[in-house]
C-alpha positions as CSV (number, residue, x, y, z in Angstrom):
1,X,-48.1,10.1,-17.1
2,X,-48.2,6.6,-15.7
3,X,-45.2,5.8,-13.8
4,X,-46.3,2.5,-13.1
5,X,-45.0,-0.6,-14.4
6,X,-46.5,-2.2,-17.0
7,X,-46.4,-5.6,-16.4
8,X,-46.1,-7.7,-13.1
9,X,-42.8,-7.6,-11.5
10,X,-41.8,-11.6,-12.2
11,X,-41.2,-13.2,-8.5
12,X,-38.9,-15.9,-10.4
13,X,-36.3,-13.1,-11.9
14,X,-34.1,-10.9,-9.5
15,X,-33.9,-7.1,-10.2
16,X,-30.9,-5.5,-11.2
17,X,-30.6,-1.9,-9.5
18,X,-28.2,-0.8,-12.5
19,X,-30.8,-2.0,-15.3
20,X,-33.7,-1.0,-13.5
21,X,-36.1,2.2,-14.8
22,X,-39.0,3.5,-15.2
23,X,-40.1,5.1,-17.8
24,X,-43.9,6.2,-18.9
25,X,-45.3,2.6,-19.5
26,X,-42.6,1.2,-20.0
27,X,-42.3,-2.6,-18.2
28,X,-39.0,-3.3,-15.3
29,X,-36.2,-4.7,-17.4
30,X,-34.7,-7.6,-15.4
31,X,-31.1,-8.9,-15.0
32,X,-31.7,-11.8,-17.6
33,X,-33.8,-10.0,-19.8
34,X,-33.1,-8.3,-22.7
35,X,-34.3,-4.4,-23.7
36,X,-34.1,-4.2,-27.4
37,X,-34.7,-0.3,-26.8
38,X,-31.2,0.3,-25.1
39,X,-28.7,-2.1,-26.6
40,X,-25.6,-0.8,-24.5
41,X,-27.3,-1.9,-21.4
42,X,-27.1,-5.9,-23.1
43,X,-23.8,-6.2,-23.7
44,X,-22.3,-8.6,-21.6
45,X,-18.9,-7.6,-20.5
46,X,-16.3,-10.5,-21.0
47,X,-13.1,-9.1,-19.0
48,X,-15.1,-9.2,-15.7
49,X,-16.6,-11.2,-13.2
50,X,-20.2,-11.1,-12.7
51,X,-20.2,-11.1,-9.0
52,X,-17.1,-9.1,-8.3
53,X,-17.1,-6.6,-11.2
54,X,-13.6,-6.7,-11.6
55,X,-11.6,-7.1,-14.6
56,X,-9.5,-10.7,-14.4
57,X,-5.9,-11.1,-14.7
58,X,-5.9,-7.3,-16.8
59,X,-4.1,-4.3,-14.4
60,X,-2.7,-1.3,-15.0
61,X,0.7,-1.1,-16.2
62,X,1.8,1.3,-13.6
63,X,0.6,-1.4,-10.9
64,X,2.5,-3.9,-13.3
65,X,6.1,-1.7,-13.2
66,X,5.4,-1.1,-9.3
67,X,5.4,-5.3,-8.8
68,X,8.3,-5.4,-10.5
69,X,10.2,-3.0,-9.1
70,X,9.3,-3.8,-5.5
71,X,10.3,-7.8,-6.4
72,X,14.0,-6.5,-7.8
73,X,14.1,-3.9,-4.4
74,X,13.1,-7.4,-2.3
75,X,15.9,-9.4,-3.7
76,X,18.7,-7.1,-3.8
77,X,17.3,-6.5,0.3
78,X,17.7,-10.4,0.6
79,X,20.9,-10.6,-1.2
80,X,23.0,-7.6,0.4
81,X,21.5,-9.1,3.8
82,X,20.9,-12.8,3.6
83,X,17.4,-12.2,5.1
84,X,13.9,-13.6,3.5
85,X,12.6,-10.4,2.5
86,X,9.5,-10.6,0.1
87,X,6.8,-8.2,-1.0
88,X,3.8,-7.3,0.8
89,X,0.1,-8.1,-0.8
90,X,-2.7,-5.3,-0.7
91,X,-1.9,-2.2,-2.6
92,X,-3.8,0.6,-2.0
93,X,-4.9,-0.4,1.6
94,X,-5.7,2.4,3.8
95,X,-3.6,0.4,6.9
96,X,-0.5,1.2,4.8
97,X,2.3,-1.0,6.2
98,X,4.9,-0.6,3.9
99,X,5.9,-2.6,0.8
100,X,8.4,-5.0,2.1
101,X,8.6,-7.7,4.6
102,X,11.4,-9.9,6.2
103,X,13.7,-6.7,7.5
104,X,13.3,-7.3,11.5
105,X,11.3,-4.3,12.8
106,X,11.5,-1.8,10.1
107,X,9.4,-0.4,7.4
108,X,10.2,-0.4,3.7
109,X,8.8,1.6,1.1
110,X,9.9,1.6,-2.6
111,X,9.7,3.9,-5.1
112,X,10.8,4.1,-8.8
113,X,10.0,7.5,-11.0
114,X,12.0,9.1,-13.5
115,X,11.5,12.4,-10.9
116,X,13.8,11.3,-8.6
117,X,13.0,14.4,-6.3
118,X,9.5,13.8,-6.3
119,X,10.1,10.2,-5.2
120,X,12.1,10.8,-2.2
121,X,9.5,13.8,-1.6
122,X,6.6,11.2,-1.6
123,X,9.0,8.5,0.3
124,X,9.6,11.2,3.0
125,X,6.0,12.5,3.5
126,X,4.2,8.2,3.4
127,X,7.0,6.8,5.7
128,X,5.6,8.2,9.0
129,X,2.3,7.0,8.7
130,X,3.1,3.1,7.4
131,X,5.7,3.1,10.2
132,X,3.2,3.8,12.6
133,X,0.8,1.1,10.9
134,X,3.4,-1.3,11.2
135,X,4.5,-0.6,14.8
136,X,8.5,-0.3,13.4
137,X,11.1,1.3,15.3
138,X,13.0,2.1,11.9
139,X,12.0,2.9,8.4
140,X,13.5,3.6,4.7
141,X,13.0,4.1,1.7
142,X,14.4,2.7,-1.9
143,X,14.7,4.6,-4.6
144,X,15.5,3.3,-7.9
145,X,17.3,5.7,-10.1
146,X,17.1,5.7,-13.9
147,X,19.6,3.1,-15.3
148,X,18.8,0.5,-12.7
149,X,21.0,2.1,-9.5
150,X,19.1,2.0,-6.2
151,X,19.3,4.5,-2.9
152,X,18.3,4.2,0.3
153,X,16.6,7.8,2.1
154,X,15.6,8.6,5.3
155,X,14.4,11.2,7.5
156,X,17.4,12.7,10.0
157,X,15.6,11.6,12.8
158,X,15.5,7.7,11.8
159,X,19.2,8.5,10.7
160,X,20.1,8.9,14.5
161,X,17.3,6.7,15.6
162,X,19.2,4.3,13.6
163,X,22.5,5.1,15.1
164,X,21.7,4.9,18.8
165,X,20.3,1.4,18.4
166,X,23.5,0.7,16.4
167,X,25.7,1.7,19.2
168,X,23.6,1.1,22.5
169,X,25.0,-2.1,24.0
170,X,22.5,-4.6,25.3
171,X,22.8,-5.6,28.7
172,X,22.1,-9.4,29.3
């Protein structure tokens, strides 16, 4: 069995790691070559990028509803308060700080499932950690409820937390 290539690697054409094999005698297929033997592997895809591998401007429609939702949770925040609140970019990051931004030194996470239990569960158990990625004192969640109607929860502890910086007065 000769496991060797065929014919000369071609110093003017760039291996791709994907398309490259060997099989017995068979030559190195190259990233702008064509192998009429396995036809899937020439199919260029048109929803992605060639350098980046990800699909443009298509996502999926659960990170569509969570956008949206987040965007009505930051401007019923900036309405009820009169602050700039706005969402925070980078889903998904490990650094977790939250969803929203403009509240002064507190964390806001949002939520919106038809299992209301399981998202105040969720909201309870991720608040922790993106309050201590974000350096907040104080942290909530929102809820949206079925029908449109949106609730605030919190741990007992930021409750009181909450409450003692409410009523502390500042000395100047």
């Amino acid at each position: 069995m000769n496991l060797v290539p065929s014919s000369p690697p071609r110093p003017d054409l760039v291996p791709d790691e994907v398309c490259r094999y060997l099989v017995p005698s068979s030559p190195l297929v190259y990233r702008n070559e064509v192998d009429e033997r396995r036809p899937q592997m020439n199919k260029q895809r048109t929803t992605s990028s060639p350098l980046t591998n990800k699909r443009d401007n298509v996502t999926h429609p659960s990170k569509r509803k969570g956008d949206k939702y987040e965007l009505e949770a930051a401007r019923l925040l900036a309405d009820l308060t009169g602050w700039s609140v706005r969402r925070k970019l980078g889903a998904g990051r490990t650094d977790d700080t939250g969803d929203l931004d403009g509240i002064p030194d507190t964390c806001v996470q949002v939520k919106a499932y038809r299992d209301i239990q399981r998202a105040v569960r969720e909201t309870l158990d991720e608040l922790p950690a993106q309050q201590a990625n974000s350096g907040c004192t104080f942290g909530f969640g929102m809820v949206r409820r079925p029908g449109g109607r949106w609730f605030a929860v919190m741990s007992l502890e930021q409750v009181c937390c909450l409450l003692r910086e409410a009523t502390t007065e500042t000395v100047a």
